[in-house]
PASEBA-1860 file (N, C-alpha, C; in nm, 3 decimals):
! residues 177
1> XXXXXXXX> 2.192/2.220/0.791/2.263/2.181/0.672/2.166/2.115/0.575 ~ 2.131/2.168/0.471/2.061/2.143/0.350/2.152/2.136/0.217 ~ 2.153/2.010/0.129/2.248/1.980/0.017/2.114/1.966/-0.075 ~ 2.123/2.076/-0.156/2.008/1.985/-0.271/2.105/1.988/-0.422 ~ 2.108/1.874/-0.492/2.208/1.867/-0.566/2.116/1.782/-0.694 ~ 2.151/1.838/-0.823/2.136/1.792/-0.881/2.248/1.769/-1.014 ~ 2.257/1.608/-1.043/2.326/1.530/-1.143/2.320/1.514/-1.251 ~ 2.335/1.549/-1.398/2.270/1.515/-1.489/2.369/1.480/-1.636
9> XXXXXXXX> 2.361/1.430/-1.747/2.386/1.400/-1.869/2.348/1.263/-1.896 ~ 2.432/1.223/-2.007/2.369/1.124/-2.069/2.327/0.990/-2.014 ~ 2.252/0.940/-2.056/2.212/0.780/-2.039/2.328/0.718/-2.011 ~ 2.382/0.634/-1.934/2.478/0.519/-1.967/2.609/0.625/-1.909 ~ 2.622/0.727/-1.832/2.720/0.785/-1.771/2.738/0.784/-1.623 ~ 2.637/0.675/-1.560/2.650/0.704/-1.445/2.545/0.769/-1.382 ~ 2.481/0.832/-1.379/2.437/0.990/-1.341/2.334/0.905/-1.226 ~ 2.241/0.797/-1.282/2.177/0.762/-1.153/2.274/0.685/-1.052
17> XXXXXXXX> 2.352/0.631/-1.089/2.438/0.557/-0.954/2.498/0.664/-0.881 ~ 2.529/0.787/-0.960/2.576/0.839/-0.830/2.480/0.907/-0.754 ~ 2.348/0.959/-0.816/2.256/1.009/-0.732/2.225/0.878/-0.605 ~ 2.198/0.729/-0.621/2.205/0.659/-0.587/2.321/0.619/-0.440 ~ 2.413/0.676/-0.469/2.505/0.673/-0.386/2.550/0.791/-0.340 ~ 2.511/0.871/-0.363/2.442/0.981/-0.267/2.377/1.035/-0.169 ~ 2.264/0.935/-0.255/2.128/0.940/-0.118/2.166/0.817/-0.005 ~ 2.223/0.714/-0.083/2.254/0.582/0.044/2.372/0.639/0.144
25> XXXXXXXX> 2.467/0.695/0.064/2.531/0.725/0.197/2.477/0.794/0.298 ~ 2.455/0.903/0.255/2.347/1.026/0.359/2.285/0.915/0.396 ~ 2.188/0.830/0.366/2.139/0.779/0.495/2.224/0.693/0.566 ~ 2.290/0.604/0.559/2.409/0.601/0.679/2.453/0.640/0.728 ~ 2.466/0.789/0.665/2.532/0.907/0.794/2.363/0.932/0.871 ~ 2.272/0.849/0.890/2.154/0.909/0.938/2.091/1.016/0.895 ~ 2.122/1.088/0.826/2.094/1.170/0.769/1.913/1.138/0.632 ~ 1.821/1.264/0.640/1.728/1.268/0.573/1.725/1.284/0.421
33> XXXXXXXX> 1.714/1.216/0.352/1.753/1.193/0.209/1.567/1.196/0.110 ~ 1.641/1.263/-0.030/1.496/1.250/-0.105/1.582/1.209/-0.235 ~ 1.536/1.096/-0.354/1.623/1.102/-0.498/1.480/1.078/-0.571 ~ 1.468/1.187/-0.656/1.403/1.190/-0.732/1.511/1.177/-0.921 ~ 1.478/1.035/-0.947/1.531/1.030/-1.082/1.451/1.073/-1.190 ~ 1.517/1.078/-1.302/1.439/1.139/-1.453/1.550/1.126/-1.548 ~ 1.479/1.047/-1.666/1.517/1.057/-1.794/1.457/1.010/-1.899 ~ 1.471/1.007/-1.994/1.435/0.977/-2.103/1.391/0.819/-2.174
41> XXXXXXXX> 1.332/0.792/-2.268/1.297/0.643/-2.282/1.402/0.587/-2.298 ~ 1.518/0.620/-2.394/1.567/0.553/-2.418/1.694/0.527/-2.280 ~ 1.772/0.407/-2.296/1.850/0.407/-2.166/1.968/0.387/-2.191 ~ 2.022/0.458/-2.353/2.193/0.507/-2.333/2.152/0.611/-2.392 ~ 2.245/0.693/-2.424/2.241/0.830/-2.499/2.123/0.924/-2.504 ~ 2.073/0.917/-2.397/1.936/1.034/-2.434/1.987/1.096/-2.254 ~ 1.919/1.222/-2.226/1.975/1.288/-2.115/1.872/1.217/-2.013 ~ 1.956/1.216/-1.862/1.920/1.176/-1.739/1.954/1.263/-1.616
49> XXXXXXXX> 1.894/1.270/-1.550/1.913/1.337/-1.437/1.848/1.262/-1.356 ~ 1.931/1.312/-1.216/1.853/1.335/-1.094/1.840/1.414/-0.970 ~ 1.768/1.461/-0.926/1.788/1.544/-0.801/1.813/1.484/-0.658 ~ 1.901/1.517/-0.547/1.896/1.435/-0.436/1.870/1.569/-0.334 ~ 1.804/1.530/-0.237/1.821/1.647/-0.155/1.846/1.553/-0.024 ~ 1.992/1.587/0.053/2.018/1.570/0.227/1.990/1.685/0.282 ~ 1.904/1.667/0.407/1.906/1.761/0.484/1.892/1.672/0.650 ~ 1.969/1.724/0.759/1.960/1.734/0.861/1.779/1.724/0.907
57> XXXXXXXX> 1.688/1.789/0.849/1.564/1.804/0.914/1.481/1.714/0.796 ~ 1.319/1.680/0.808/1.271/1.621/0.690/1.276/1.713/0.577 ~ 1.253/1.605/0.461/1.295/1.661/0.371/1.129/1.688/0.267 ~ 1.049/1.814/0.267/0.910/1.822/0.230/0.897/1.769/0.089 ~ 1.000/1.794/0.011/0.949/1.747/-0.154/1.101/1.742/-0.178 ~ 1.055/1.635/-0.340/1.158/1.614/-0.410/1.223/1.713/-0.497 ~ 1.139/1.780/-0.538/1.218/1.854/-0.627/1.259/1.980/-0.579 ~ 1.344/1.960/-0.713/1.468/2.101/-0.649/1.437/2.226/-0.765
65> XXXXXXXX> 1.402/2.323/-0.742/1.448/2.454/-0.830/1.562/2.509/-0.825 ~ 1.625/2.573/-0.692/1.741/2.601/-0.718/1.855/2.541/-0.622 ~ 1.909/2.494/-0.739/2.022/2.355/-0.622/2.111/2.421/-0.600 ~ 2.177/2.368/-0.479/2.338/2.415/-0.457/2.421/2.390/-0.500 ~ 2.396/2.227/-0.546/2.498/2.200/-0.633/2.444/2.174/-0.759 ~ 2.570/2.141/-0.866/2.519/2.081/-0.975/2.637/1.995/-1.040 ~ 2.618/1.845/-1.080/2.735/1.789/-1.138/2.659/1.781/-1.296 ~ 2.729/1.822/-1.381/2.709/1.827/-1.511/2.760/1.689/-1.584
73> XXXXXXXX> 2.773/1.618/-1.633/2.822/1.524/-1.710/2.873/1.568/-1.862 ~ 2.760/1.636/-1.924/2.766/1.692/-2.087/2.700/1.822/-2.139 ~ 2.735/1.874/-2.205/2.682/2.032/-2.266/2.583/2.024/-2.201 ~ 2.441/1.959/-2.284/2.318/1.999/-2.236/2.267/2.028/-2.172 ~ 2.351/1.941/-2.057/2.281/1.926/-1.863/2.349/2.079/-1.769 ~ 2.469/2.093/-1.801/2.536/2.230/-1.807/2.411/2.348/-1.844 ~ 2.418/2.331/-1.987/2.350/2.415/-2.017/2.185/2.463/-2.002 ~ 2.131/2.329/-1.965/1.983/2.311/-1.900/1.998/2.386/-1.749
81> XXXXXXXX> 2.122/2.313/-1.655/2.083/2.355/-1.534/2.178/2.458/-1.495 ~ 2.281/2.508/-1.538/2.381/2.588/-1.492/2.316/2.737/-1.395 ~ 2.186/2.786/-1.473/2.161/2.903/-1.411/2.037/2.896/-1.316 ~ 2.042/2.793/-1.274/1.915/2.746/-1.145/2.024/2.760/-1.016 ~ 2.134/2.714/-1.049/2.235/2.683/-0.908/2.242/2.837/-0.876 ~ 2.190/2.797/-0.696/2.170/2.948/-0.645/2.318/2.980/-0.590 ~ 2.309/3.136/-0.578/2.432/3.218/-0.481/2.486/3.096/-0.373 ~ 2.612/3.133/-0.408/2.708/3.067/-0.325/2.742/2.873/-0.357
89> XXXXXXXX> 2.662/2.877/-0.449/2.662/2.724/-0.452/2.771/2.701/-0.554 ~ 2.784/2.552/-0.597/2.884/2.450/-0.707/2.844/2.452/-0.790 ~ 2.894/2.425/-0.936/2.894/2.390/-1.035/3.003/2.324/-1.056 ~ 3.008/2.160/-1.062/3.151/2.116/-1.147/3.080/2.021/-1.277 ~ 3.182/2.059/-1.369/3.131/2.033/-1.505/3.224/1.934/-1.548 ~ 3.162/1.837/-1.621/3.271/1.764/-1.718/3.398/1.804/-1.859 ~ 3.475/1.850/-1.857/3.576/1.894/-1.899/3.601/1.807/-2.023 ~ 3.592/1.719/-2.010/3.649/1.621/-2.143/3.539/1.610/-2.250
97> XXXXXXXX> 3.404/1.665/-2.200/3.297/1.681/-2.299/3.274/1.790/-2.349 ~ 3.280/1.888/-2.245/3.227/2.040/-2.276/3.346/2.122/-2.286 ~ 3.384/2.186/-2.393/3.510/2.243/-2.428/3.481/2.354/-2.390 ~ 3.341/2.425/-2.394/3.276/2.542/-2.362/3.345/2.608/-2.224 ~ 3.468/2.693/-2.170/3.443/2.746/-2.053/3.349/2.803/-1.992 ~ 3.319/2.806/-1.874/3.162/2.842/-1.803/3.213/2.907/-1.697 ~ 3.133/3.010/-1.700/3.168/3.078/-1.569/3.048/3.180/-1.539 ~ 3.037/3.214/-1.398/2.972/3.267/-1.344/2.983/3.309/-1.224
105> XXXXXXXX> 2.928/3.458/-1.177/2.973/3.508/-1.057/2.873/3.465/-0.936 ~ 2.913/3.455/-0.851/2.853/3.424/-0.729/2.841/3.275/-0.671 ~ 2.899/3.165/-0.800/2.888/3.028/-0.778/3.010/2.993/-0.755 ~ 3.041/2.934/-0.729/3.224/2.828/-0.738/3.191/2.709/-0.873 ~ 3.247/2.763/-0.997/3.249/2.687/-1.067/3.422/2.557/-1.109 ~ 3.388/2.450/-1.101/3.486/2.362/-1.105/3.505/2.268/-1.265 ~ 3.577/2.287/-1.362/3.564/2.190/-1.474/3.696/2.086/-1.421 ~ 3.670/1.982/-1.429/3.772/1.865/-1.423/3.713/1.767/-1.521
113> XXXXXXXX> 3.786/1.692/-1.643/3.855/1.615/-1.714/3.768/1.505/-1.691 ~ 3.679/1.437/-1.633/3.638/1.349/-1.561/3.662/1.227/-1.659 ~ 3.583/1.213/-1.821/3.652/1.066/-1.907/3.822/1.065/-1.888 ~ 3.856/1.158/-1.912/4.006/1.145/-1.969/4.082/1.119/-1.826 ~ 4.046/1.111/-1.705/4.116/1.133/-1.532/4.024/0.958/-1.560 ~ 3.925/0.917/-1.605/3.877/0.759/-1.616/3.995/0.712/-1.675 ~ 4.019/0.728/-1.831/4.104/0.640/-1.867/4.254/0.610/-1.858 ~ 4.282/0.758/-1.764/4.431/0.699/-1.709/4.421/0.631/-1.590
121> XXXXXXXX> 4.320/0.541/-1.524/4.277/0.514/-1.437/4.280/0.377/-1.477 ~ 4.271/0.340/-1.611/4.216/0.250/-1.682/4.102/0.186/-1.721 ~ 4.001/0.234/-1.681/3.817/0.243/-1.734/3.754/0.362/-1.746 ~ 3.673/0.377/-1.838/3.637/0.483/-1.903/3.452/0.513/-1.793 ~ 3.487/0.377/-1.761/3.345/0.388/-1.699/3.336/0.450/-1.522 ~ 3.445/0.460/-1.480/3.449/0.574/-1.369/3.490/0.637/-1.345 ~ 3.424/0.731/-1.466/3.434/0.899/-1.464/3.310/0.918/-1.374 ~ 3.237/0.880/-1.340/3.139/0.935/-1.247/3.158/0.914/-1.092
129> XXXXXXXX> 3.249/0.793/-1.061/3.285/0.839/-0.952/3.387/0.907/-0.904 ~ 3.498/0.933/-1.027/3.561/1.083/-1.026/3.448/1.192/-0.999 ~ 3.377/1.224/-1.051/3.289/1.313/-1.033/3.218/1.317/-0.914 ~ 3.183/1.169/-0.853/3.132/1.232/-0.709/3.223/1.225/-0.593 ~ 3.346/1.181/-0.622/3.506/1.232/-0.534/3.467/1.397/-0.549 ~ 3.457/1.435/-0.675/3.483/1.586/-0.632/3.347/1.672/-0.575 ~ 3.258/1.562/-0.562/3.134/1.709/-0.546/3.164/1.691/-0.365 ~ 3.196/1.543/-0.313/3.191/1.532/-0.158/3.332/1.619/-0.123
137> XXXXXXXX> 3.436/1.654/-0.270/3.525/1.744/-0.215/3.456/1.910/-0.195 ~ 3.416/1.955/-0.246/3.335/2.017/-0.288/3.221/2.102/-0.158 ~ 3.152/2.013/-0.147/3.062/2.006/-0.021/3.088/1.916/0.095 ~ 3.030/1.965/0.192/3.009/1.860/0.317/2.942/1.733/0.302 ~ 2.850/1.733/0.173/2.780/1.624/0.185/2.729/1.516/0.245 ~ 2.829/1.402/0.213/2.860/1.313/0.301/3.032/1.262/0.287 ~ 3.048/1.156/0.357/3.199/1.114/0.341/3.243/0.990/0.281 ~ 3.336/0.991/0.277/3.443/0.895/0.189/3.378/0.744/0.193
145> XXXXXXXX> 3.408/0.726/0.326/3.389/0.580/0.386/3.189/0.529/0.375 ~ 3.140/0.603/0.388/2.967/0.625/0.336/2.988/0.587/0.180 ~ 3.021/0.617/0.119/3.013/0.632/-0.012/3.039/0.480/-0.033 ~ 3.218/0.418/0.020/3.248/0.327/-0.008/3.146/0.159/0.026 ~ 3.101/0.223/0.183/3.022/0.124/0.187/2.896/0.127/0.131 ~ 2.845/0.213/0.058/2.707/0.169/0.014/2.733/0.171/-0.097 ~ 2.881/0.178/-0.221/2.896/0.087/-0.322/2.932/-0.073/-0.347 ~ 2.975/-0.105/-0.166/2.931/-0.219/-0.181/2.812/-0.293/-0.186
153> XXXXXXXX> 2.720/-0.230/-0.133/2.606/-0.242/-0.118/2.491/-0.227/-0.251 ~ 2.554/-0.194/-0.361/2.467/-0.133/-0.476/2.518/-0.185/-0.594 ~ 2.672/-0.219/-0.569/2.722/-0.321/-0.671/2.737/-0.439/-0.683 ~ 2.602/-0.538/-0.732/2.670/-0.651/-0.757/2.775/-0.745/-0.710 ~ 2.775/-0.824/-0.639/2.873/-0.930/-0.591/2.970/-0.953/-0.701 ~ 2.917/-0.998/-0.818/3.020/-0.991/-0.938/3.103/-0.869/-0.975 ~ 3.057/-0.750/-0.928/3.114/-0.662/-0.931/3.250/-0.608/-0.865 ~ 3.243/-0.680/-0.754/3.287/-0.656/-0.624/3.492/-0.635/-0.668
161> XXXXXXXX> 3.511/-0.671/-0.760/3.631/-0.687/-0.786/3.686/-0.551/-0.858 ~ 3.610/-0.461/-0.864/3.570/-0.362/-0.915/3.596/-0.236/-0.789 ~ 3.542/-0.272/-0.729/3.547/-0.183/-0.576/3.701/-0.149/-0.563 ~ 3.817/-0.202/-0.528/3.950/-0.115/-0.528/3.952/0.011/-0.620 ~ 3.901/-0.063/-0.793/3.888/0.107/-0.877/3.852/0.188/-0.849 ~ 3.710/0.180/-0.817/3.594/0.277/-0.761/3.678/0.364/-0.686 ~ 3.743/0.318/-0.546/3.800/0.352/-0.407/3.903/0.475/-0.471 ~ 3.972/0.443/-0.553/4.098/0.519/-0.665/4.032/0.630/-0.743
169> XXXXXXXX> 3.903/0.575/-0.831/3.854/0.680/-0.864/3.784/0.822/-0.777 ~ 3.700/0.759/-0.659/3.671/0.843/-0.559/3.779/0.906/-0.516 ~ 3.900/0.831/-0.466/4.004/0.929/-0.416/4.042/1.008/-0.528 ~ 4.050/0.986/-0.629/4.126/1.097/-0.726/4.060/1.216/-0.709 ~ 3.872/1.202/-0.775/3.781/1.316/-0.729/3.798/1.385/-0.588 ~ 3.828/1.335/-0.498/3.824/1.398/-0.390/4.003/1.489/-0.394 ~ 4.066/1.410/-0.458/4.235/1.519/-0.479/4.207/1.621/-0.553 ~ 4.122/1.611/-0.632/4.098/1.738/-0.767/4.075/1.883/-0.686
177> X> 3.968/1.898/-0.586/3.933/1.981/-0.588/3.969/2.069/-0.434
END
């Protein structure tokens, strides 16, 4: 079992926390983890990515050419990485940004709503862990309870009051798909 997945859009959307909580869970599931981040100088609004690769065996390099998965956040990152994701793999895209339908044969492509599924949630700011509810729906990745504990682990003590949302938003992502 090899997951190489890559995350990407704007600054200030998330995109490294969930690569972040990606790679931490996989390693609590014991599992062999690589996160290679990337973005831009500025650190809201300019594009970010990152690549994570889990695999069962070591993992030789960080980077990914053609991922299995891909979570899109906004047009660009869609449109930068959409045609790297190899046969048989994911694509789920952000819906509330990219009006663009996308499609392609041989992938499982998924658009879900991810801001607009945030703010009936009541924060606009976890649409990204809507988004990684649906990629662990998605794939085998890793699981629920991984996820949850290494956002305690990554958020802030002050944060911590925060964690029931998160838990809501993850479960929603994981109902979507």
């Amino acid at each position: 079992m090899k997951h190489e997945v890559i995350i990407a859009g704007f600054g200030g959307q998330g995109v490294m926390l969930m690569g972040q909580l990606l790679a931490y869970s996989s390693m609590l599931e014991e599992k062999n983890v690589s996160w290679l981040p990337s973005y831009g100088p500025e650190m809201r609004g300019w594009t970010a990515n990152c690549m994570v690769i889990v695999s069962e065996t070591q993992v030789a390099s960080p980077l990914i050419t053609a991922p299995s998965a891909l979570v899109a956040m906004n047009l660009p990152s869609l449109t930068k990485f959409a045609d790297s994701v190899k046969e048989g793999g994911v694509i789920i895209y952000n819906s509330s940004l990219i009006d663009e339908e996308y499609k392609r044969d041989g992938v499982k492509v998924i658009a879900l709503p991810f801001n607009d599924l945030a703010s009936e949630l009541g924060n606009a700011r976890v649409a990204n862990i809507i988004a990684l509810g649906s990629l662990l729906a998605a794939t085998d990745v890793c699981n629920k309870e991984s996820v949850m504990d290494s956002l305690k682990n990554v958020l802030p003590e002050r944060h911590h009051h925060l964690l029931p949302l998160n838990e809501e938003a993850l479960e929603k992502g994981l109902s979507l798909v």
